[in-house]
ZARO-382892 format. One line per 10 residues: number of its first residue (from 1); their letters; for each residue x, y, z of C-alpha. Coordinates in nm, 2 decimals, decimal comma. Layout:
residues N
NUM = A = X:Y:Z  ...;
//
This chain:
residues 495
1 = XXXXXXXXXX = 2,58:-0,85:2,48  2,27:-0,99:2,34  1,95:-0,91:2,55  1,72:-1,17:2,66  1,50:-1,14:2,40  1,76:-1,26:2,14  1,87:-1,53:2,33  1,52:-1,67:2,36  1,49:-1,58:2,02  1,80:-1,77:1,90;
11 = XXXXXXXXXX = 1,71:-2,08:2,16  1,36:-2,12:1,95  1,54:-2,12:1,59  1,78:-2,36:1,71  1,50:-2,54:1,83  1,28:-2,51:1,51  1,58:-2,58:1,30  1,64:-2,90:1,52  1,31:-3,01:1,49  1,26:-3,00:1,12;
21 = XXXXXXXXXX = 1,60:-3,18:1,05  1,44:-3,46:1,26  1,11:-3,47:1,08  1,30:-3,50:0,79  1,53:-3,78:0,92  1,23:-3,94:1,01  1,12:-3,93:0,66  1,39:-4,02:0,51  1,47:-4,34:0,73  1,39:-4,64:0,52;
31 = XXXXXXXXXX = 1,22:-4,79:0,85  0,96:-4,52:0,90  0,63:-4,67:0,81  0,42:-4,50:0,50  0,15:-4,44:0,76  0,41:-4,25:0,98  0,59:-4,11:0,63  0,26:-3,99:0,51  0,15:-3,79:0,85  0,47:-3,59:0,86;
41 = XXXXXXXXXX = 0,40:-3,51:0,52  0,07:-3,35:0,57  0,11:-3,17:0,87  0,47:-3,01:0,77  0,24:-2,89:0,47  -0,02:-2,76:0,67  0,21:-2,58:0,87  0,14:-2,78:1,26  0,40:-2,72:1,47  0,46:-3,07:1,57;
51 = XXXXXXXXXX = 0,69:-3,03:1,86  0,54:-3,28:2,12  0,38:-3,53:1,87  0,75:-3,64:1,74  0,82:-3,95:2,01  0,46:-4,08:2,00  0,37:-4,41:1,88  0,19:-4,43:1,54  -0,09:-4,50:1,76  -0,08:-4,24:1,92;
61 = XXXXXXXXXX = 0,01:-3,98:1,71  -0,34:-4,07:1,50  -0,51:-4,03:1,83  -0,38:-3,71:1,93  -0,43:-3,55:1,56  -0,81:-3,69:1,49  -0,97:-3,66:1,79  -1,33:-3,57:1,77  -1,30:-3,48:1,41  -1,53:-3,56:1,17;
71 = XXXXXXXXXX = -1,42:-3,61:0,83  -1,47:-3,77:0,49  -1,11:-3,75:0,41  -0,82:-3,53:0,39  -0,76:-3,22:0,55  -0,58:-3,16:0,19  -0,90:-3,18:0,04  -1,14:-2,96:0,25  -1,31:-2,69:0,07  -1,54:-2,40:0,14;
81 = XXXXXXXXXX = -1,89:-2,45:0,08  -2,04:-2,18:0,27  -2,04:-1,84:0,51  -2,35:-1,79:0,75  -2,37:-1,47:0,98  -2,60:-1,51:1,33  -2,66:-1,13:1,51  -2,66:-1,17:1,84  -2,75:-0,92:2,09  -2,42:-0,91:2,28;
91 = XXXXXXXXXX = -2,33:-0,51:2,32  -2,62:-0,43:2,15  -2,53:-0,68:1,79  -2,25:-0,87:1,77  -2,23:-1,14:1,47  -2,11:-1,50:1,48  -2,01:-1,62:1,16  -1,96:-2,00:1,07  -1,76:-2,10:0,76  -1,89:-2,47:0,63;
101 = XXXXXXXXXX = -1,65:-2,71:0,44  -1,75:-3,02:0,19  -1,67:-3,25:0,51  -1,90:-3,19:0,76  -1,63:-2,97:0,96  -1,72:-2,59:1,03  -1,53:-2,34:1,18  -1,64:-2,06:1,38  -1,55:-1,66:1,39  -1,69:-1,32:1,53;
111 = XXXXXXXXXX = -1,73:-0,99:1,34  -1,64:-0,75:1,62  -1,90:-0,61:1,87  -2,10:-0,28:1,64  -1,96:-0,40:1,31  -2,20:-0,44:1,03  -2,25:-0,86:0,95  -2,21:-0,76:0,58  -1,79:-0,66:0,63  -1,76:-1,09:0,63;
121 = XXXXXXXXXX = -2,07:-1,17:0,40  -1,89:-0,97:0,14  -1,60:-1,19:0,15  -1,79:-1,51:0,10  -1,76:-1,53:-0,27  -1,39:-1,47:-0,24  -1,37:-1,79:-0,03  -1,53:-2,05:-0,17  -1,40:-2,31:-0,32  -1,07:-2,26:-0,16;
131 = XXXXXXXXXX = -0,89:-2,49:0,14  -0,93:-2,33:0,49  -0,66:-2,48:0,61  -0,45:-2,25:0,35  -0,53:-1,96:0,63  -0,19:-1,77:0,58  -0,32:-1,75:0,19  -0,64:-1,66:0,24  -0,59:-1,38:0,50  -0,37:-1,22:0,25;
141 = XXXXXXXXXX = -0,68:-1,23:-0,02  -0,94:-1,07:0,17  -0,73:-0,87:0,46  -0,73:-0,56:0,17  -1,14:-0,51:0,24  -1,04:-0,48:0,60  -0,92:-0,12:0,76  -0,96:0,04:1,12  -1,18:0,01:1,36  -1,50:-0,20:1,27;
151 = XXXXXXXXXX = -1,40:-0,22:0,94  -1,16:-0,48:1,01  -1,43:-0,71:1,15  -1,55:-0,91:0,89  -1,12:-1,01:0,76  -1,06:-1,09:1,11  -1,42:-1,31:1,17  -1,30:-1,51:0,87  -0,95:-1,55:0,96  -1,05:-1,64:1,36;
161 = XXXXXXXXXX = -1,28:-1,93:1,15  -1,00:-2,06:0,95  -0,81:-2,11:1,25  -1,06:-2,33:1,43  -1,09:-2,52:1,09  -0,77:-2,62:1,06  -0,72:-2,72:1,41  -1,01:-2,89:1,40  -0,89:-3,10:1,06  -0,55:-3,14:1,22;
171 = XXXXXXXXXX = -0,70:-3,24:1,56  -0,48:-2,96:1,74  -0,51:-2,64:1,94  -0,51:-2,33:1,74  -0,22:-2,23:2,00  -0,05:-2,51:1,83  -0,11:-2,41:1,48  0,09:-2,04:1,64  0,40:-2,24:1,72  0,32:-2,37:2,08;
181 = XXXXXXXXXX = 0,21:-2,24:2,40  0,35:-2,03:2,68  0,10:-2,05:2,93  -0,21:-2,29:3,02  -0,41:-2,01:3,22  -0,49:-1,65:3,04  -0,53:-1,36:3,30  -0,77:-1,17:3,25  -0,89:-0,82:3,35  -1,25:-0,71:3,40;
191 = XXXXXXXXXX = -1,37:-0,43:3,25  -1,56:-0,24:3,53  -1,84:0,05:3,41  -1,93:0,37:3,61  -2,18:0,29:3,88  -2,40:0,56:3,94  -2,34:0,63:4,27  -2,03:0,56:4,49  -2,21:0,23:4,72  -2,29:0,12:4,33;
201 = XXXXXXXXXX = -1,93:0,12:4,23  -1,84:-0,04:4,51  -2,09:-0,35:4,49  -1,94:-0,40:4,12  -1,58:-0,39:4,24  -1,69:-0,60:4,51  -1,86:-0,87:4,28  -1,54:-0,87:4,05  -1,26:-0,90:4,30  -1,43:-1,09:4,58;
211 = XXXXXXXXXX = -1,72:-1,27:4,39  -1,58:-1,36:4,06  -1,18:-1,36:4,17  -1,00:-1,11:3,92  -0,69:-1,00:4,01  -0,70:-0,67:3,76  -0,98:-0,44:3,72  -1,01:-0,14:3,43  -1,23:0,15:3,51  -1,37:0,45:3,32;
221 = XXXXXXXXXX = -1,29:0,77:3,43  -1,48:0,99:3,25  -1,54:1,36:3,23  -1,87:1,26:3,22  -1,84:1,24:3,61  -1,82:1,57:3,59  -2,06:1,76:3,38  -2,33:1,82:3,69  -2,04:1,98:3,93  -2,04:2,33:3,82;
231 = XXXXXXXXXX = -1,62:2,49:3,76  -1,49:2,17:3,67  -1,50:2,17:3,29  -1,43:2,47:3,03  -1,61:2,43:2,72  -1,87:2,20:2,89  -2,23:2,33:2,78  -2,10:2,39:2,41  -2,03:1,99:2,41  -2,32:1,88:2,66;
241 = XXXXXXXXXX = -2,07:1,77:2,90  -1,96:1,51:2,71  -2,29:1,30:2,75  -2,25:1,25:2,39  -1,92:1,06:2,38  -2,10:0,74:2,32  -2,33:0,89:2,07  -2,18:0,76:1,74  -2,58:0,82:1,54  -2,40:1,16:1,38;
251 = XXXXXXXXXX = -2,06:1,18:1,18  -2,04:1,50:1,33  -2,09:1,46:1,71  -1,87:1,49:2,02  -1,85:1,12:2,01  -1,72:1,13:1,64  -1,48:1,43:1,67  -1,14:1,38:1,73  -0,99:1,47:2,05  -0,77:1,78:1,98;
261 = XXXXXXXXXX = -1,10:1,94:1,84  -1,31:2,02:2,09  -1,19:2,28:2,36  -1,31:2,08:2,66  -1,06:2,13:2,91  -1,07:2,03:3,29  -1,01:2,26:3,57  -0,78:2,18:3,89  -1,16:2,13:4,04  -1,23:1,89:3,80;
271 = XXXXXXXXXX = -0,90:1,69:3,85  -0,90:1,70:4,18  -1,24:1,52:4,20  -1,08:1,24:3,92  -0,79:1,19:4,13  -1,06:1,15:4,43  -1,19:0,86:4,25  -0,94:0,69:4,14  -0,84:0,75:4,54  -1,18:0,59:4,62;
281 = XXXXXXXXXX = -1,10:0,24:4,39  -0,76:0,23:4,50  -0,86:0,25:4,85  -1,08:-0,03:4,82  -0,90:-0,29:4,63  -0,52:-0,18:4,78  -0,23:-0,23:4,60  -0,22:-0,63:4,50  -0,47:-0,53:4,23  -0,37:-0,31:3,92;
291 = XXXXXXXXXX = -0,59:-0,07:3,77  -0,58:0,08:3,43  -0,82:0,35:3,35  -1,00:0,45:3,01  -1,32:0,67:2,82  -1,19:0,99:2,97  -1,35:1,20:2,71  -1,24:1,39:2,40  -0,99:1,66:2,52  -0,64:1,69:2,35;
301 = XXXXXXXXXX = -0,25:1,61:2,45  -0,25:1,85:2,70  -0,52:1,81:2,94  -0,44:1,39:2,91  -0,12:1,54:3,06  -0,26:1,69:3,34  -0,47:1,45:3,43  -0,20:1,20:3,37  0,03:1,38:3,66  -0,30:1,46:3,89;
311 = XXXXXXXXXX = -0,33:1,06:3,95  0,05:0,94:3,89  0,11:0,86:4,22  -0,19:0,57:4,23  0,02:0,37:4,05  -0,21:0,28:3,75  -0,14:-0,03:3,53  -0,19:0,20:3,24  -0,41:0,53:3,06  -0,58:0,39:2,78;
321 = XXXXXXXXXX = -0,67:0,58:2,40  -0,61:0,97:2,59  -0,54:1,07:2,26  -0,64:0,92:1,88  -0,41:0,63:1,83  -0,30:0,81:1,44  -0,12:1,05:1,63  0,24:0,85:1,71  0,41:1,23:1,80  0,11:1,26:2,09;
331 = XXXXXXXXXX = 0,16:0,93:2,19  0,54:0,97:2,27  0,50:1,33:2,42  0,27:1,11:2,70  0,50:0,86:2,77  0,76:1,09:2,81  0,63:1,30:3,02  0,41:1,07:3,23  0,55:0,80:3,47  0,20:0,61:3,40;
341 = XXXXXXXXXX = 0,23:0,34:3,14  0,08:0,43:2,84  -0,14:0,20:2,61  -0,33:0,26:2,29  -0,41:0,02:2,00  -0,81:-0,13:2,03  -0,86:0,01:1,68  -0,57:-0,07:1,43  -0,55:-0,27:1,17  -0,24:-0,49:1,06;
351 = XXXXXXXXXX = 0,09:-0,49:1,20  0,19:-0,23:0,97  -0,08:-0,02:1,18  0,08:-0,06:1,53  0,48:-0,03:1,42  0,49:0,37:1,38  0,37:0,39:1,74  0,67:0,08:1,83  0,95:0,20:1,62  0,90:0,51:1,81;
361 = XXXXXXXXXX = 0,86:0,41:2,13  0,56:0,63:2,17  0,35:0,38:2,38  0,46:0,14:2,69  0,22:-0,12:2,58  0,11:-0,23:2,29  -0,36:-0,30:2,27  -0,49:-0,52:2,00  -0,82:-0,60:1,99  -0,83:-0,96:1,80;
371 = XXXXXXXXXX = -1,13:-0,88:1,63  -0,99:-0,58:1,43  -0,54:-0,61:1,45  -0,59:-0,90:1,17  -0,72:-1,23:1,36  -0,49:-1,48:1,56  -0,18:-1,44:1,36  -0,16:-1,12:1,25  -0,17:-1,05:1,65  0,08:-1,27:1,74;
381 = XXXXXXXXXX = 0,32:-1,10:1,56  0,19:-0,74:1,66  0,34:-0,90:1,98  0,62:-1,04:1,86  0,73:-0,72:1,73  0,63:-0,53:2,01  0,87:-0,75:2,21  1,17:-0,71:2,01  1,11:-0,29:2,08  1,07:-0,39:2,50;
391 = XXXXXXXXXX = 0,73:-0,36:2,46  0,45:-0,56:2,66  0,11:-0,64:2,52  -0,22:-0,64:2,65  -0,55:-0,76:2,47  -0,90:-0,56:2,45  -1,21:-0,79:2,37  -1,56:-0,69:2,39  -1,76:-0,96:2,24  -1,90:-1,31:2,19;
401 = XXXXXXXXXX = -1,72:-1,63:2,39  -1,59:-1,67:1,99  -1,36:-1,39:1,98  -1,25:-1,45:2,34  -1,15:-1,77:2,30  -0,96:-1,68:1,99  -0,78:-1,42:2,20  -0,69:-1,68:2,50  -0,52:-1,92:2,24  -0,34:-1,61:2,09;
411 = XXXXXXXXXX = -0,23:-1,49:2,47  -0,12:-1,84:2,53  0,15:-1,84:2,19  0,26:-1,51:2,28  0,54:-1,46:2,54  0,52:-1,10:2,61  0,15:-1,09:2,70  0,00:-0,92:2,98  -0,34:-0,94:3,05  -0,71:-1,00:2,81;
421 = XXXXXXXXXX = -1,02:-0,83:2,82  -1,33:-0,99:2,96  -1,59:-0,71:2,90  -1,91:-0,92:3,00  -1,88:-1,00:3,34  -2,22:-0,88:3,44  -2,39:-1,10:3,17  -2,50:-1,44:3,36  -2,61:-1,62:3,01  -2,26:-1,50:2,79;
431 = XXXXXXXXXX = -2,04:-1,78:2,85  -2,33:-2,04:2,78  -2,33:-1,87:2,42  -2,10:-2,19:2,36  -2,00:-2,51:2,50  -1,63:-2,61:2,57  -1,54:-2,94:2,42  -1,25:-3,03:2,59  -1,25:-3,09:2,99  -1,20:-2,74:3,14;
441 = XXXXXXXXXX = -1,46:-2,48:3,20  -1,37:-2,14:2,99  -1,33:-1,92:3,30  -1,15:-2,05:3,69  -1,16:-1,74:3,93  -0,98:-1,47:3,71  -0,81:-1,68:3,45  -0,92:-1,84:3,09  -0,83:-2,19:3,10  -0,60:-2,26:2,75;
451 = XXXXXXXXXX = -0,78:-2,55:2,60  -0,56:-2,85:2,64  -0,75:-3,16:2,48  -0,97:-2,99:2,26  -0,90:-2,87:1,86  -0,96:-2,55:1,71  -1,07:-2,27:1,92  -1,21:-2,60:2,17  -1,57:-2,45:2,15  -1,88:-2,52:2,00;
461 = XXXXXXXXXX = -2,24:-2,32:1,98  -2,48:-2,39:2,23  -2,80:-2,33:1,93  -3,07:-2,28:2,21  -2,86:-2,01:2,41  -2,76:-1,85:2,09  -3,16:-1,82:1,99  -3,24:-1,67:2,31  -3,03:-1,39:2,31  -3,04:-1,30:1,90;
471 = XXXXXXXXXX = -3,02:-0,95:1,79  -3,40:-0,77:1,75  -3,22:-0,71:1,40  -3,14:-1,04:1,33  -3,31:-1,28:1,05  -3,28:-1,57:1,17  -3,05:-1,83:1,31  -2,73:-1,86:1,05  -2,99:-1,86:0,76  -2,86:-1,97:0,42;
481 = XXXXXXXXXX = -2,67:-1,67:0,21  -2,67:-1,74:-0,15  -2,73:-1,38:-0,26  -2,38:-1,37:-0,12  -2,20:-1,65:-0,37  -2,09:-1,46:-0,64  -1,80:-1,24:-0,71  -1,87:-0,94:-0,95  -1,56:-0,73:-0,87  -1,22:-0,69:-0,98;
491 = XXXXX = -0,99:-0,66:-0,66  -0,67:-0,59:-0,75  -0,50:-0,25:-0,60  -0,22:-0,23:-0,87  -0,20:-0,17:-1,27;
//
């Protein structure tokens, strides 16, 4: 018996296979206008998915395609003309980067939150030149300077830019460049820090749930709660009690080592004062809400166990990164012996990154974050293939409106998605970074709205916000990068 999956699977190549035998009727009827002819032309070769456009008028169909585009002439003959990098001082430097065509059109991307600016300005001279609308092409050019972590930030600004090109040429959604849209509203979970006292914690769960409308929450639960009460820890003084996990200055700190190599263990004490606050949260929010915890510290397989089965029965929406997401054997010794969902995934690269963990089974749900898994594509099919295994996925995102918008139009093509990261709640000015361009505001009560009537990524910058909040580091405001033009490398990885 074929599971659902296949069947919905099945349904959409029928569908696909339907639709392109129609396109190509249409072409081929002597009655179709040139105009008409030509149209279906161009967008089967730049790769729209034109389910929807096929029984508009001619009239239409140039409407829906062009609007608020500005162009000189075909998107055929766009070219790159120019990469520009702006540091802003979302968590503490986070660059914009805008791609510039011959036509006036730009597209706009995000090297993820702590990556260097220089991973994309690198791959400037490798661009130029070439069509943006070629994205598929492009991404596999440049995607071998990306890797793990960070290092995928600068392949994944420029692919999230290509994407708001094209749509942007084409007049479409970038959910419609992805093969169509399952959803119109993105939920979206908020990322909720440690307060430093218990009323504090409260007020920001308060503000979230009540103020703000979310209807999922994430919270730290850290063993950094307990490095002032004394027989909760073992190991504790000889790794300052884990104040350093966020300490990244040293390649050899307890923020940089890996988590089966540092002794910290936790004592029933020290559990039993976790499981009291995840008891606290879930006592003030109920049951309606999930929560999904993370930044527990560095200690290995066997204490994540423990803690694992010390707060099972609060019913978590997931434990997040216990372990280093390399080790796929870890990772399936959790799930199977937890009944907590687990999730891993904010730091690999490529599909080819995520499938040891899914051909394994190792992990319940699957945790891309846009801005390093490979862009908008590359994460769509992270999802796909995480939904053939009976996987779910959810999305981490810590940056700019840029990269969260180019998540939201990824949720919306992917049908096994779960929830997306809004890691700024608390900052008043960050969704003023930009300006939507079609008619919905970017965030109602909880949800992303999916831009509807609005190309590309449906944003633009908002210059005077941007300037405000500009890294201390930065130069200047997407100053002109010539030193950048030239290629003086030879890239190939094979003889």
């Amino acid at each position: 018996m074929k599971s659902i999956i296949q069947q919905i699977t099945e349904q959409n190549r029928k569908m696909e296979s339907a639709e392109a035998e129609a396109i190509k009727k249409e072409i081929d009827n002597p009655s179709t206008s040139n105009d008409r002819r030509s149209f279906l032309k161009r967008a089967a070769l730049g790769g729209i998915a034109l389910g929807g456009l096929m029984h508009l008028s001619m009239e239409d169909t140039i409407a829906q395609t062009t609007s608020k585009v500005q162009r000189s002439s075909a998107p055929s003959d766009l070219k790159i003309t120019d990469l520009r990098v702006a540091l802003t001082n979302v968590l503490g430097g986070t660059a914009m980067i805008r791609i510039d065509t011959n036509q006036g059109i730009y597209g706009l991307g995000e090297v993820r939150d702590g990556a260097d600016p220089r991973y994309a300005l690198m791959l400037k001279s490798r661009l130029l030149g070439l069509n943006p609308c070629n994205v598929e092409m492009i991404f596999k050019i440049i995607k071998q300077f990306g890797f793990n972590g960070r290092q995928g930030g600068g392949v994944c600004g420029v692919e999230m830019a290509l994407w708001d090109l094209t749509g942007k040429a084409y007049g479409v959604p970038a959910w419609q460049l992805l093969g169509g849209r399952y959803r119109d509203k993105i939920r979206l979970y908020a990322d909720t820090p440690e307060g430093k006292s218990e009323e504090e914690q409260i007020a920001k769960i308060k503000y979230r749930v009540e103020d703000q409308g979310y209807t999922w929450l994430k919270m730290d639960l850290s063993i950094n709660e307990l490095k002032s009460i004394p027989g909760t820890l073992v190991n504790s003084k000889f790794w300052d009690g884990a104040t350093g996990q966020y300490n990244l200055n040293s390649y050899m700190s307890y923020g940089n080592t890996k988590h089966p190599f540092t002794q910290v263990q936790i004592t029933d004490k020290g559990l039993a004062e976790l499981a009291r606050i995840v008891e606290d949260v879930r006592g003030h929010v109920g049951y309606e809400i999930p929560i999904c915890t993370d930044h527990y510290g560095h200690f290995d397989l066997n204490n994540g166990i423990r803690l694992g089965k010390a707060i099972e029965k609060y019913r978590l929406a997931w434990m997040e990164d216990i372990v280093s997401w390399e080790y796929t054997d870890q990772w399936k010794t959790l799930s199977d012996s937890l009944e907590t969902p687990m999730l891993t995934g904010e730091d690999i690269y490529l599909l080819s990154g995520f499938k040891p963990l899914i051909d394994a089974r190792a992990v319940d749900i699957v945790h891309p974050d846009l801005a390093t898994s490979g862009g908008l594509l590359e994460t769509k099919r992270i999802g796909d293939y995480a939904e053939e295994h009976g996987i779910a996925m959810a999305m981490h995102q810590a940056g700019t409106p840029i990269s969260f918008m180019a998540n939201v139009h990824c949720a919306a093509a992917t049908q096994n998605f779960l929830a997306l990261e809004h890691h700024s709640v608390d900052l008043t000015w960050w969704e003023s970074l930009v300006k939507m361009t079609g008619s919905q505001p970017m965030i109602t009560k909880g949800f992303a709205n999916v831009p509807l009537d609005s190309p590309g990524l449906g944003i633009d910058l908002n210059e005077e916000v941007i300037k405000q909040h500009l890294s201390p580091r930065a130069n200047g405001y997407f100053l002109p990068t010539p030193e950048w033009d030239q290629k003086s490398s030879h890239d190939r990885l094979w003889s």
